[in-house]
C-alpha positions, 0 to 999 in steps of 0.5 A, a space after each residue: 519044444 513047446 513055445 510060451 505065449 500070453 492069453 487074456 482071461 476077462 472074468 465075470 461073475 455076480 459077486 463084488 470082486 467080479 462084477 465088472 469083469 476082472 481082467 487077466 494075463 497068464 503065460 500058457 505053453 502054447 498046446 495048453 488046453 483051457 483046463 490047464 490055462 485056468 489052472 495056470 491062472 488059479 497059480 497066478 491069483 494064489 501066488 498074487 493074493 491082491 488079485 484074488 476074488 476069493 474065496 466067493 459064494 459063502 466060502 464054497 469057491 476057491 479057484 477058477 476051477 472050481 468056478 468053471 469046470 466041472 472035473 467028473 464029466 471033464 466039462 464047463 458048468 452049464 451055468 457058464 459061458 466060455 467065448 474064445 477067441 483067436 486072432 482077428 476075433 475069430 470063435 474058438 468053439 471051447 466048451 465043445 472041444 475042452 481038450 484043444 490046444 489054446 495055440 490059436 486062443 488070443 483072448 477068454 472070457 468067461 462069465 457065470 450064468 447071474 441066474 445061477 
């Protein structure tokens, strides 16, 4: 059975909603991979509208996956960066091993490059 835990997402991105980070705390199955925790977080934001940013960039973007993964090739956009971290700050590699389990993940940040 898998156990339940809480992990941090902190968003950035260049737009108004987004611009100083918003802060996020979703329940994840403990073997979640970080493409289903940003799925888990995309049900949060739609389920609780207040804490939505989008839609952003003209229309186009409507949730955290669309934002960050890129489905065809099964990674994150090159333009994103993804800092993953475990307890007492420890790196988690994520954008290398998409795939792991988030067992050991405490805390997420994620930010679109502003150069995009």
């Amino acid at each position: 059975m898998s156990k339940i835990k809480k992990i941090k997402f902190t968003v950035f991105a260049p737009v108004k909603s987004l611009s100083s980070g918003k802060k996020y705390e979703i329940e994840i199955k403990e073997n979640a991979n970080f493409i289903e925790a940003l799925a888990l977080l995309d049900k949060y934001v739609f389920e609780h509208p207040d804490e939505s940013p989008f839609p952003i960039y003209e229309g186009y973007i409507h949730s955290f996956l669309q934002l960050f993964w890129d489905p065809r090739i099964n990674e994150i956009y090159d333009d994103c960066a993804v800092q993953a971290y475990g307890p007492n700050k420890v790196f988690i590699p994520l954008r290398e091993k998409i795939e792991s389990s988030l067992h050991i993940v405490d805390d997420i940040l994620l930010q679109v490059d502003y150069g995009c």
